[in-house]
TORGUDO-330199 format. One record per residue (C-alpha): x, y negated, z; residue number from 1. Coordinates in steps of 0.05 Angstrom, whole numbers, plus 5000, padded with zeros to 4 digits. Each point is the difference from the previous one (the first is absolute). Last residue first. Example, Ala and Ser with C-alpha at 12.3 -4.5 7.8 and 13.67 -1.06 7.14 Angstrom:
<rs>
+------+------+------+-----+
!    x !    y !    z ! num !
+------+------+------+-----+
! 5273 ! 5021 ! 5143 !   2 !
! 4973 ! 5069 ! 5013 !   1 !
+------+------+------+-----+
</rs>
This chain:
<rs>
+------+------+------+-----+
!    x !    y !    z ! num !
+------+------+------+-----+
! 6257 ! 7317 ! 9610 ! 396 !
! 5003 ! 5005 ! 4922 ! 395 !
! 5052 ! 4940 ! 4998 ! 394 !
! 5038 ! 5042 ! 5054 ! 393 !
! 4999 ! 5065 ! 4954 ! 392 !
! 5031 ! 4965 ! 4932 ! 391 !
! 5050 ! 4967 ! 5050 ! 390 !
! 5014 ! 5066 ! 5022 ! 389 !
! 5006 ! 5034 ! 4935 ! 388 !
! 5045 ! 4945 ! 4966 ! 387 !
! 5048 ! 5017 ! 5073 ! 386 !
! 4997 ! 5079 ! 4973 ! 385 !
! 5022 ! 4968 ! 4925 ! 384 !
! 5059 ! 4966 ! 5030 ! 383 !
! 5019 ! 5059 ! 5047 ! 382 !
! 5005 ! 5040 ! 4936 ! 381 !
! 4964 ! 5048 ! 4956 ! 380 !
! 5006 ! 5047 ! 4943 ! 379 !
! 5037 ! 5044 ! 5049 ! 378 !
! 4935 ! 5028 ! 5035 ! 377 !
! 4937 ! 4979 ! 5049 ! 376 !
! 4931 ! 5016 ! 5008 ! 375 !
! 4945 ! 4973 ! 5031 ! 374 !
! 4942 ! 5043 ! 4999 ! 373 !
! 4927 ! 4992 ! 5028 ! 372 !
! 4957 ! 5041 ! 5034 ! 371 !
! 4928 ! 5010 ! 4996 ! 370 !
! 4999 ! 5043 ! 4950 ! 369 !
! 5070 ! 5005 ! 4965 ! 368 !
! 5016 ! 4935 ! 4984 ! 367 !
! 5055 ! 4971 ! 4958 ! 366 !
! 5048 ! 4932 ! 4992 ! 365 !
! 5004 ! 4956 ! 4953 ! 364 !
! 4997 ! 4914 ! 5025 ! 363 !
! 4981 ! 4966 ! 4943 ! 362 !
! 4952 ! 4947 ! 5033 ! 361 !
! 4942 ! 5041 ! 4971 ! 360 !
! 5036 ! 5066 ! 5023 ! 359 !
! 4998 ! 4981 ! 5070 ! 358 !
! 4929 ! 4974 ! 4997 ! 357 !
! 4985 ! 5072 ! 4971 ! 356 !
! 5050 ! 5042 ! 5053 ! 355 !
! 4955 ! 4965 ! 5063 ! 354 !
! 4933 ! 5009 ! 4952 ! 353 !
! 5015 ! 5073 ! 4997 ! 352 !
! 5023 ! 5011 ! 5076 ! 351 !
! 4934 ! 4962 ! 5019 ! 350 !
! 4962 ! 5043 ! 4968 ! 349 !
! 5031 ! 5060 ! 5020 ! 348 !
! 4993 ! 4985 ! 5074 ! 347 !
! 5039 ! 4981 ! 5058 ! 346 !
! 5061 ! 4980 ! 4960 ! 345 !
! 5064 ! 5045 ! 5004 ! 344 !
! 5071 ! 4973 ! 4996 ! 343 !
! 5052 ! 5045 ! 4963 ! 342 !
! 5078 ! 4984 ! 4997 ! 341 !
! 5026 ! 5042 ! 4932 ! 340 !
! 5071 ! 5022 ! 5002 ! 339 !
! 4995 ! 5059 ! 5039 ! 338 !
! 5007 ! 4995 ! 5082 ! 337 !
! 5052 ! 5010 ! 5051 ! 336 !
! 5030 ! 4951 ! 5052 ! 335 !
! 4950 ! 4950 ! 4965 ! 334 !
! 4999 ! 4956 ! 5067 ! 333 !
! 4929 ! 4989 ! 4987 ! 332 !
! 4979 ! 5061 ! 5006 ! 331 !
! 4949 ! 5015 ! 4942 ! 330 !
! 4932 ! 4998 ! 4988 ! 329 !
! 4986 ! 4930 ! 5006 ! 328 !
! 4928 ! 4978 ! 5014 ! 327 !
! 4962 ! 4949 ! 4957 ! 326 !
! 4940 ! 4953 ! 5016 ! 325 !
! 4999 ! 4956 ! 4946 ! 324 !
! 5009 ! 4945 ! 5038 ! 323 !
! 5046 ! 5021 ! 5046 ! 322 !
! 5062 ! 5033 ! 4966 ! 321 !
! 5003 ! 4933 ! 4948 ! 320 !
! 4991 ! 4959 ! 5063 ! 319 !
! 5059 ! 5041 ! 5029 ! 318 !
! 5037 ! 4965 ! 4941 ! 317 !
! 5059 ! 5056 ! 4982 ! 316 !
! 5070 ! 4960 ! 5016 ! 315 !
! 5035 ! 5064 ! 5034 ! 314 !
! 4966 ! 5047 ! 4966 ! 313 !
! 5021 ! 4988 ! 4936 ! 312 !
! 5068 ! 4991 ! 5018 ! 311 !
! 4998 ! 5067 ! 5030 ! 310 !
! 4968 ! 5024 ! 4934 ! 309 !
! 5056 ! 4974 ! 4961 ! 308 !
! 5058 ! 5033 ! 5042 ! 307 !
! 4969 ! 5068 ! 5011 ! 306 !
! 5002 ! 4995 ! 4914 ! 305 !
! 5070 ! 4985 ! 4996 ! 304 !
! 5020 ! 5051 ! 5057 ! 303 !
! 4961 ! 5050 ! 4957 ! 302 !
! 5029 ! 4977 ! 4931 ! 301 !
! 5066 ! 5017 ! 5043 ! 300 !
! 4993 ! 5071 ! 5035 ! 299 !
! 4970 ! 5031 ! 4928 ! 298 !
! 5057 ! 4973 ! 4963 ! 297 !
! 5030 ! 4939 ! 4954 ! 296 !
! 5072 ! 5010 ! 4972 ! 295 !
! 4994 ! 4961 ! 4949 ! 294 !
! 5017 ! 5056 ! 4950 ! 293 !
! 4955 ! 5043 ! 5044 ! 292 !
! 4945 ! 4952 ! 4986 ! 291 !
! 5006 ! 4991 ! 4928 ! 290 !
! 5009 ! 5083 ! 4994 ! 289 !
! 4919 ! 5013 ! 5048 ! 288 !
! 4969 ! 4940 ! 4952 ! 287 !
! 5029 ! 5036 ! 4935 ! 286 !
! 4984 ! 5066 ! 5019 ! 285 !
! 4925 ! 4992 ! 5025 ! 284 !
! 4998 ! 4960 ! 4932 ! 283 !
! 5026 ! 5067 ! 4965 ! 282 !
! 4958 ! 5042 ! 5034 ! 281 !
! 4937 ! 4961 ! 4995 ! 280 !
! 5012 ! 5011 ! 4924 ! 279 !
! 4986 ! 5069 ! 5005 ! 278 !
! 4929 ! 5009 ! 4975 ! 277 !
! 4968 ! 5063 ! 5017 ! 276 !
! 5007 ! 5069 ! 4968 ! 275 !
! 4978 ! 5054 ! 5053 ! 274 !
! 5000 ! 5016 ! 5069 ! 273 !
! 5065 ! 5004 ! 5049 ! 272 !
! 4993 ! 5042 ! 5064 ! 271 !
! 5050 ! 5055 ! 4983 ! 270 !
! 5045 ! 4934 ! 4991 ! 269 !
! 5021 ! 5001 ! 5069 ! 268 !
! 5044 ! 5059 ! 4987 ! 267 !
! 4998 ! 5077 ! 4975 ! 266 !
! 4963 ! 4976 ! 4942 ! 265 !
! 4934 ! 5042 ! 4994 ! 264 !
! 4982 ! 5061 ! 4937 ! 263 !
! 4924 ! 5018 ! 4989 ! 262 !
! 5006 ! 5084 ! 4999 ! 261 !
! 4994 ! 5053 ! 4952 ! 260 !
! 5062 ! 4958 ! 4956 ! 259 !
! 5003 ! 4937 ! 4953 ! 258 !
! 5063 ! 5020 ! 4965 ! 257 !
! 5045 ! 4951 ! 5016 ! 256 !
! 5026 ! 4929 ! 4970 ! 255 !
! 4955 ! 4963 ! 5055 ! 254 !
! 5039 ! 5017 ! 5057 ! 253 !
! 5019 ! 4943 ! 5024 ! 252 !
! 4936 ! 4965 ! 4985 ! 251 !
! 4960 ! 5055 ! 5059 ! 250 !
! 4963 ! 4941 ! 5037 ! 249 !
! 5004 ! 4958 ! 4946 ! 248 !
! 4941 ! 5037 ! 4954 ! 247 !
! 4947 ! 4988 ! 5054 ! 246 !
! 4974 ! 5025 ! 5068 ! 245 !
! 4940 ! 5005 ! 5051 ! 244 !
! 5005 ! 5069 ! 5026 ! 243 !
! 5065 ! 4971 ! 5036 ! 242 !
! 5056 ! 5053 ! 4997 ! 241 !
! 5059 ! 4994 ! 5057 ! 240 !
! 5046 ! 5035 ! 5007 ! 239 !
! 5035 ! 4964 ! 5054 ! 238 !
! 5054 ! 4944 ! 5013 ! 237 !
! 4961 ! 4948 ! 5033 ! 236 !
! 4973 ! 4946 ! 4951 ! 235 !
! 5015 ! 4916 ! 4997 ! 234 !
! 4936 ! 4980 ! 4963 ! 233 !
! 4992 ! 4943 ! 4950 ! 232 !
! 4959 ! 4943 ! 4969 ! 231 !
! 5022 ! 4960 ! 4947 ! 230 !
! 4947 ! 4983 ! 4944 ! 229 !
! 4995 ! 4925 ! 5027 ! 228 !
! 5045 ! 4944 ! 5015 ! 227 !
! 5065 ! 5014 ! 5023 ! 226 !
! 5008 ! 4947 ! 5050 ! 225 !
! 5020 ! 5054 ! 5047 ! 224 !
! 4959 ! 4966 ! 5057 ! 223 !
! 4930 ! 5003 ! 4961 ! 222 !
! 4996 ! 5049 ! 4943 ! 221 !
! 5057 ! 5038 ! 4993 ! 220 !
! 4981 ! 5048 ! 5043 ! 219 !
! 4991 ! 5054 ! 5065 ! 218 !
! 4993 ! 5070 ! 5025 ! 217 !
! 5033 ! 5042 ! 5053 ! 216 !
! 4998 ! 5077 ! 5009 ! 215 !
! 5024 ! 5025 ! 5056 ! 214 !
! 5057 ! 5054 ! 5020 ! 213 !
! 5044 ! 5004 ! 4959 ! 212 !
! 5042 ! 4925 ! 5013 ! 211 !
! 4968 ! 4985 ! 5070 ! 210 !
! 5067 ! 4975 ! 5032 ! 209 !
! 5026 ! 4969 ! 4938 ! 208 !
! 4931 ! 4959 ! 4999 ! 207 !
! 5027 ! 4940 ! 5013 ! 206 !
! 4950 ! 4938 ! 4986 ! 205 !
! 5014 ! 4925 ! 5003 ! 204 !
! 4934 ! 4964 ! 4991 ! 203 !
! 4980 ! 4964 ! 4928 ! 202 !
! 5038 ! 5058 ! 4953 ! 201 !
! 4950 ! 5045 ! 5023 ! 200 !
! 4952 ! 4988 ! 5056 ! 199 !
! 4929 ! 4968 ! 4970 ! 198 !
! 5000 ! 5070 ! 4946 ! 197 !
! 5034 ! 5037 ! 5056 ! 196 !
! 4940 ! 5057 ! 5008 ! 195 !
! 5034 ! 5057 ! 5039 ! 194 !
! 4978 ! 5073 ! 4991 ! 193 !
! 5007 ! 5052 ! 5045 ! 192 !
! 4990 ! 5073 ! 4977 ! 191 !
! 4978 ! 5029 ! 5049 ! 190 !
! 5035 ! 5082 ! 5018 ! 189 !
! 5061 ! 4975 ! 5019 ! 188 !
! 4955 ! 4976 ! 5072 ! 187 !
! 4994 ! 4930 ! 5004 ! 186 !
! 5024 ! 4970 ! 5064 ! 185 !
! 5079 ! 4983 ! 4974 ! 184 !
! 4959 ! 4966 ! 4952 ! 183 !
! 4968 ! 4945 ! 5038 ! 182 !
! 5070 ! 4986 ! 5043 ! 181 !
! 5030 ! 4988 ! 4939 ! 180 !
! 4951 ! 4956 ! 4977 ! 179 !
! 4997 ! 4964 ! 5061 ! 178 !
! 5076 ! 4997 ! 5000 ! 177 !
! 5005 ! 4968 ! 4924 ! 176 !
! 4948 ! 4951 ! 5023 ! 175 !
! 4929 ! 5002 ! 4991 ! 174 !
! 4970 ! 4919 ! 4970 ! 173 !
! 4944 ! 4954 ! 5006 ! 172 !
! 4991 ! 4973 ! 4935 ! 171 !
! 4924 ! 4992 ! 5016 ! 170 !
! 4957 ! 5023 ! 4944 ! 169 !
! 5057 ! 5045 ! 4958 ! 168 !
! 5023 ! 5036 ! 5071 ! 167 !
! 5072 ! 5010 ! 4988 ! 166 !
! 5029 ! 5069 ! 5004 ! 165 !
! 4935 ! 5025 ! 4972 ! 164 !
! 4984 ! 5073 ! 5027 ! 163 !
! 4972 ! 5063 ! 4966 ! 162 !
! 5007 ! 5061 ! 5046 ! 161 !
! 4988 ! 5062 ! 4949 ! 160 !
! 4977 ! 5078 ! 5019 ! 159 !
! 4986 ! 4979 ! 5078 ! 158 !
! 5019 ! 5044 ! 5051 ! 157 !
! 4974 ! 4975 ! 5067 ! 156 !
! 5063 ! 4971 ! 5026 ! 155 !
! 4998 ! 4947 ! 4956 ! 154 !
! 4927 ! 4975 ! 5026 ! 153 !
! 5035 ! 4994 ! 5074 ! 152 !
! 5066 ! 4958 ! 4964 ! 151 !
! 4952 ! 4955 ! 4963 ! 150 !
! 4964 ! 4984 ! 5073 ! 149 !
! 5067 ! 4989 ! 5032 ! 148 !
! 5024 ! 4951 ! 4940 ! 147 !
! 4935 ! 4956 ! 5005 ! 146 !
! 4996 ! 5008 ! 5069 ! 145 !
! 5073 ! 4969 ! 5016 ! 144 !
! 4999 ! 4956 ! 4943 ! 143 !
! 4953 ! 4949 ! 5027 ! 142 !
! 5001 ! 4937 ! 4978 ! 141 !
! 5029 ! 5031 ! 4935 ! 140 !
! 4954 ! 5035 ! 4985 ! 139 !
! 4929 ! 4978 ! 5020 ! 138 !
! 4954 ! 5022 ! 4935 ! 137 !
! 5050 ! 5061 ! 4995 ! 136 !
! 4939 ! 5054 ! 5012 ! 135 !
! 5016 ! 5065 ! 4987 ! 134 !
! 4962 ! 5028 ! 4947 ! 133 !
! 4988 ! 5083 ! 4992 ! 132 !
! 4980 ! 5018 ! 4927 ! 131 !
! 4965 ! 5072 ! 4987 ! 130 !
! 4996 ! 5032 ! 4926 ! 129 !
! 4967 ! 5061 ! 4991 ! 128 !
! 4934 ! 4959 ! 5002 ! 127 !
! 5018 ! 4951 ! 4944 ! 126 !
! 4978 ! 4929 ! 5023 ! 125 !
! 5060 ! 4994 ! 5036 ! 124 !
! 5036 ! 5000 ! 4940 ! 123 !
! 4968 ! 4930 ! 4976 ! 122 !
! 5017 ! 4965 ! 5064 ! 121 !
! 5072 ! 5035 ! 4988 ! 120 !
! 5016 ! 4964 ! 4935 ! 119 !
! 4959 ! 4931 ! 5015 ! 118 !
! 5051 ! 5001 ! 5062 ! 117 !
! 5051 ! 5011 ! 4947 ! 116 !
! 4982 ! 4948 ! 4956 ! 115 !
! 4987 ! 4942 ! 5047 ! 114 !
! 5059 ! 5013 ! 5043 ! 113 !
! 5001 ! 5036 ! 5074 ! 112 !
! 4970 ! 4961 ! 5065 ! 111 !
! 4950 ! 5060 ! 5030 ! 110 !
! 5060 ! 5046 ! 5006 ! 109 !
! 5014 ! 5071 ! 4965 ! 108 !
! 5005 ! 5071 ! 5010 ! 107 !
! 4983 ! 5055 ! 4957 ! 106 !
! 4965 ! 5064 ! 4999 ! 105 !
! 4984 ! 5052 ! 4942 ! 104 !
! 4960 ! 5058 ! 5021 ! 103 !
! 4981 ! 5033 ! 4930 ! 102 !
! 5065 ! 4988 ! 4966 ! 101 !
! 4993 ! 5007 ! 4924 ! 100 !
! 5036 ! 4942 ! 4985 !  99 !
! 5058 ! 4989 ! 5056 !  98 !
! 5055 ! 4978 ! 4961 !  97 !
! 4947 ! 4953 ! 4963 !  96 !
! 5011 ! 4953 ! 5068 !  95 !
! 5065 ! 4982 ! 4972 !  94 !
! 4979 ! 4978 ! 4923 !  93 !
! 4954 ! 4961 ! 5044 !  92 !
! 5046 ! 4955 ! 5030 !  91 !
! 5049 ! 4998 ! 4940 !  90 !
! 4945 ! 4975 ! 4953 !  89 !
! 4978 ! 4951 ! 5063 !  88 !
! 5072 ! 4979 ! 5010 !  87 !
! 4996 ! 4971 ! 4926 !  86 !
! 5030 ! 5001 ! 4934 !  85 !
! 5046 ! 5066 ! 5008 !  84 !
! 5071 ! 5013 ! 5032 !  83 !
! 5023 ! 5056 ! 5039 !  82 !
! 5056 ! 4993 ! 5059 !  81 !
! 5039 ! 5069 ! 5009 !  80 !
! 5050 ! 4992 ! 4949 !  79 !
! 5023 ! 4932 ! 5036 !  78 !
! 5025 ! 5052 ! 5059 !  77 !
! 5039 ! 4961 ! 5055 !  76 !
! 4959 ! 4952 ! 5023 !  75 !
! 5007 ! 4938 ! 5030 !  74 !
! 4934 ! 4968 ! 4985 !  73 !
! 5027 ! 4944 ! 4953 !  72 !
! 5053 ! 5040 ! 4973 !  71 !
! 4953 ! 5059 ! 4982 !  70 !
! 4958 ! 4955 ! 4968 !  69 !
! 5060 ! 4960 ! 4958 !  68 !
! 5023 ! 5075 ! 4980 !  67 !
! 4922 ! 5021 ! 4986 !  66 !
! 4989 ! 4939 ! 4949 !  65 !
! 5077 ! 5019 ! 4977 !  64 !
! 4985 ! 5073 ! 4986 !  63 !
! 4930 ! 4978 ! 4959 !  62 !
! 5040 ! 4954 ! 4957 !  61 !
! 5061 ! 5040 ! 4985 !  60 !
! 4988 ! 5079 ! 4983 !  59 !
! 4921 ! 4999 ! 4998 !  58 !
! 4994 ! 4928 ! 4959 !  57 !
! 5058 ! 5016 ! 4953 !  56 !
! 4970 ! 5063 ! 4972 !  55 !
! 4930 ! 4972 ! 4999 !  54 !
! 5022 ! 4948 ! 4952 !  53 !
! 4998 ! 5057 ! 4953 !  52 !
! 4938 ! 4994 ! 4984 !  51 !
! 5015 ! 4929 ! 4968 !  50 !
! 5076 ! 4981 ! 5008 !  49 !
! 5011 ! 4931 ! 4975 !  48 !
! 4920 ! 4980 ! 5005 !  47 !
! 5000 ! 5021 ! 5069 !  46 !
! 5063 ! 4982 ! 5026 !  45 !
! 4986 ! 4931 ! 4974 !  44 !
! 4927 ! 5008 ! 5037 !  43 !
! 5033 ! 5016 ! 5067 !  42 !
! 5052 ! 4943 ! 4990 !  41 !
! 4943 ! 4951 ! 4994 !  40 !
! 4978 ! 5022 ! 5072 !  39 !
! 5069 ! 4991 ! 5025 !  38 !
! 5005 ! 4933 ! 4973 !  37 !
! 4934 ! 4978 ! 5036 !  36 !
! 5022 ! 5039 ! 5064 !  35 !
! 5064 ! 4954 ! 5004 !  34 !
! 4960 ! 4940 ! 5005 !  33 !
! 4985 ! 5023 ! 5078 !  32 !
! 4930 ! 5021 ! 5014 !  31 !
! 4946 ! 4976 ! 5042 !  30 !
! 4967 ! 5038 ! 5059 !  29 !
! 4925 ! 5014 ! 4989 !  28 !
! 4954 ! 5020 ! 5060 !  27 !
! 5069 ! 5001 ! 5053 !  26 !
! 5028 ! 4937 ! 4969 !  25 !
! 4933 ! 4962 ! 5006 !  24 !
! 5027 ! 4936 ! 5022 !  23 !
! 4996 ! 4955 ! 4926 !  22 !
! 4999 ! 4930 ! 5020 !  21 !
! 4974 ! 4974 ! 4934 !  20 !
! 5023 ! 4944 ! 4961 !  19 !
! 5041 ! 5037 ! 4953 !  18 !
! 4974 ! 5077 ! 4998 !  17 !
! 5023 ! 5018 ! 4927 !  16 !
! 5065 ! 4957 ! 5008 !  15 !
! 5017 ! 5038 ! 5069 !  14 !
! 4989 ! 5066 ! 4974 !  13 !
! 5049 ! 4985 ! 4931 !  12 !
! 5050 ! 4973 ! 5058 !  11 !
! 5004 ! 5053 ! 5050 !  10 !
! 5074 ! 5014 ! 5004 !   9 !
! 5017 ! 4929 ! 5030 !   8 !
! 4950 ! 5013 ! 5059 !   7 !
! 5063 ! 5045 ! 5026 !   6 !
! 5029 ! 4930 ! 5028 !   5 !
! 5054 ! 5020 ! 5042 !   4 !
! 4987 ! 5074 ! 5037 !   3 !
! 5041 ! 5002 ! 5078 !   2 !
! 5020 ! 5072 ! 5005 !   1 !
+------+------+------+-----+
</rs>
């Protein structure tokens, strides 16, 4: 599918950033106009219905959030993805399963996102607690270790395996296979748990062949050009009570006696929390409807994106490269890799005076340490990718 001028859906975003080259689509990815209405249709619905908004927002607007998910992922089962405001809520709603544990062990890799590796560096200050990192630094140049060295720790019984599907500081990316090939290793037993946040709706994803048997999280945030406040969690079938739980985990059956025990949905949304504001839903909604209206999926904003970083790399001044001393960290034929092309500086300081000149001469981009972040998305075209590189020559 060959995508004709999706920049046309951005225009609000585009006025508020005129004059700037805006290539941070993986930090903050703009939204279409249609998220602007939706959010205005979240308050009408509010001050039309009140409390009883509720009513329409758990039998329509939650079901088509996890109906668009479940499309994007190929799943079957949109009653088994949970929402909430963030992958960290969800996250850690997960490891209170296992409150109370005295020899709780999980698996993880040195290159996982801010907020969860903050998560576990915290628990492994806890004694009963004990956190094994495998070390991703070289993946992808070479998978081979990386993968064989995950698959020896698997085999050891860990309680949770927590994985990102796309490695935030690099954007170097596991396939469907490797996946596969990473869970057919871990015994029933682990609950594995694959961080998609950089993955979904950027990278095609299937998960049919893994539907029930791992958890996956991702947003709204970035690639989903949701905007905040919509984070969720596709959930095996189980019964399943997190210690760490709120009034939407059991809505269904709020009508009933309370009884002895604290009641659980017998879906995804056994891992829901408490009130929150919804309107994430509705802009998740409108952006995830304009697209399937125009027929716009996973496979083709991917081609559209492998297309501008190609030309991107094709015309990028080597004196740009040289003089501030940067190294790519991806392949440069792109046969798989997130959305986001990372070059890291020698030092920190360097890295932060690199993304400072660029931001003087209105050039956005990111850094995370000494690495910095180009990323790209449908707000953009050739034209604006060719405004970069004349931008980056008169730098050089």
């Amino acid at each position: 599918m060959t995508l004709s001028n999706p920049k046309q859906y951005y225009s609000r975003f585009l006025k508020g950033h005129e004059g700037k080259l805006h290539f941070a689509a993986h930090s903050h990815h703009f939204w279409p106009d249609v998220s602007r209405d939706a959010q205005i249709a979240y308050w009408d619905d509010s001050a039309i219905h009140s409390d009883n908004k509720w009513d329409k927002i758990f039998s329509e607007i939650i079901p088509k959030t996890q109906k668009h998910i479940a499309q994007i992922l190929n799943l079957k089962n949109h009653e088994q993805i949970v929402l909430a405001p963030n992958t960290h809520e969800l996250s850690t709603r997960l490891l209170s399963l296992f409150l109370g544990k005295k020899d709780l062990r999980i698996l993880t890799t040195t290159n996982e996102f801010h907020s969860w590796r903050r998560q576990f560096l915290r628990l492994s200050e806890i004694p009963e607690i004990q956190i094994h990192q495998v070390d991703s630094t070289e993946f992808p140049q070479d998978r081979t270790t990386f993968l064989n060295q995950m698959k020896a720790e698997l085999a050891k019984n860990y309680d949770v395996v927590f994985l990102s599907q796309v490695f935030f500081d690099s954007g170097t990316a596991l396939t469907d296979k490797e996946v596969q090939s990473l869970v057919d290793a871990t015994p029933n037993s682990t609950l594995f748990v694959l961080d998609g946040y950089h993955g979904f709706a950027a990278i095609p994803c299937d998960l049919s062949k893994l539907e029930g048997r791992i958890f996956y999280l991702g947003g709204g945030y970035k690639y989903a050009q949701a905007g905040e406040g919509v984070g969720f969690m596709v959930v095996p079938k189980g019964n399943w009570r997190p210690a760490y739980t709120g009034w939407y985990a059991d809505h269904a059956h709020l009508s009933k006696a309370p009884g002895s025990q604290v009641g659980y949905s017998d879906n995804g949304m056994a891992f829901m929390g408490a009130t929150q504001d919804p309107s994430g839903f509705y802009r998740f909604n409108a952006v995830w409807d304009l697209f399937e209206s125009k027929e716009i999926n996973i496979q083709g904003i991917h081609q559209y994106v492998l297309g501008l970083q190609r030309i991107f790399l094709k015309d990028l001044p080597s004196d740009f490269i040289q003089n501030w001393s940067l190294k790519p960290l991806f392949d440069q034929a792109l046969s798989w890799h997130g959305h986001f092309l990372t070059f890291e500086a020698p030092t920190i300081e360097l890295a932060e005076k690199c993304y400072q000149t660029l931001a003087q001469n209105h050039i956005l981009i990111d850094r995370r340490g000494a690495r910095l972040r180009f990323g790209f998305g449908l707000y953009q075209n050739e034209a604006d990718v060719n405004r970069l590189l004349d931008r980056l020559k008169k730098l050089a």
